[in-house]
TORKOL-4160 file (C-alpha; in steps of 0.2 Angstrom, whole numbers, padded with zeros to 4 digits, m for minus):
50
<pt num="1" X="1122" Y="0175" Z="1049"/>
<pt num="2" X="1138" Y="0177" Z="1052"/>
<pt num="3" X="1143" Y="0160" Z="1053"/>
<pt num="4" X="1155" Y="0150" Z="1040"/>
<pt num="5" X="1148" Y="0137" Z="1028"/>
<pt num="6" X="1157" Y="0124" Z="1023"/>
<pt num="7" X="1150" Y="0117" Z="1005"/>
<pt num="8" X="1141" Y="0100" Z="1004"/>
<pt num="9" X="1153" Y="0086" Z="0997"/>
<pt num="10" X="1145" Y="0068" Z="0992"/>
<pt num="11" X="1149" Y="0057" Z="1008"/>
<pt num="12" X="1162" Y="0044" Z="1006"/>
<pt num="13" X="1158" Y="0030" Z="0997"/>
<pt num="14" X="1141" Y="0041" Z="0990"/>
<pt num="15" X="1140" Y="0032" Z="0971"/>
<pt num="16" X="1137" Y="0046" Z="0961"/>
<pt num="17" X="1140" Y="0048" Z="0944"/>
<pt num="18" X="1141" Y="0062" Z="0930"/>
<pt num="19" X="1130" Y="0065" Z="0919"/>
<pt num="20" X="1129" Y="0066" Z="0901"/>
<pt num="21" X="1129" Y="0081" Z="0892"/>
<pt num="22" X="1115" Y="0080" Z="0878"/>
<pt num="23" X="1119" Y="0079" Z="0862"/>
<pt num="24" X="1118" Y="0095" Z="0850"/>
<pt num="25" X="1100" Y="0091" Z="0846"/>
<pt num="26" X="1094" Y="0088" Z="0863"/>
<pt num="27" X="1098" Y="0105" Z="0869"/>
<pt num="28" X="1092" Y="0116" Z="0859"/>
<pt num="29" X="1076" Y="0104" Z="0860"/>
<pt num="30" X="1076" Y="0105" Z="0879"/>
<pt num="31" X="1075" Y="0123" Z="0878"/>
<pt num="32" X="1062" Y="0124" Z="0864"/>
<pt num="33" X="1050" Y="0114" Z="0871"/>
<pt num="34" X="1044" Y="0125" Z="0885"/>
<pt num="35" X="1043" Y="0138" Z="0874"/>
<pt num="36" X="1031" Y="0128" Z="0863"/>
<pt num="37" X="1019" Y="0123" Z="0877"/>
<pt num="38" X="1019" Y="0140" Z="0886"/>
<pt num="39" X="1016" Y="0148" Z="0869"/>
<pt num="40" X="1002" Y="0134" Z="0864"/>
<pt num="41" X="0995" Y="0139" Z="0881"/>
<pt num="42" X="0994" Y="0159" Z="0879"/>
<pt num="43" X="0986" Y="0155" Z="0860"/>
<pt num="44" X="0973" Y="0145" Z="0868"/>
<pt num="45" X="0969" Y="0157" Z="0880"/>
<pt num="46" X="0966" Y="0170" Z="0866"/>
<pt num="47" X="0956" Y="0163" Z="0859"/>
<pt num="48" X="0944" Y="0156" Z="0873"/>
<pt num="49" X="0944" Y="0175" Z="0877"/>
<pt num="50" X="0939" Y="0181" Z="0862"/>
């Protein structure tokens, strides 16, 4: 544990890119849909319970 850890750099000549930020739409879509399927999921489940 009490060693040092260096942090991971891409190797030399590693191709990687940046990626692109979504636009103002996308995000708060990315974050909404989860919701809507865990949301669906619970509904459903109420109601096969009942």
């Amino acid at each position: 544990m009490g060693q040092q850890r260096s942090s991971q750099r891409p190797f030399k000549g590693a191709n990687r890119s940046l990626r692109q930020r979504l636009n103002w739409r996308g995000e708060p879509a990315l974050a909404f849909a989860p919701t809507a399927v865990v949301s669906g999921v619970l509904a459903f489940v109420e109601v096969l319970s009942q």
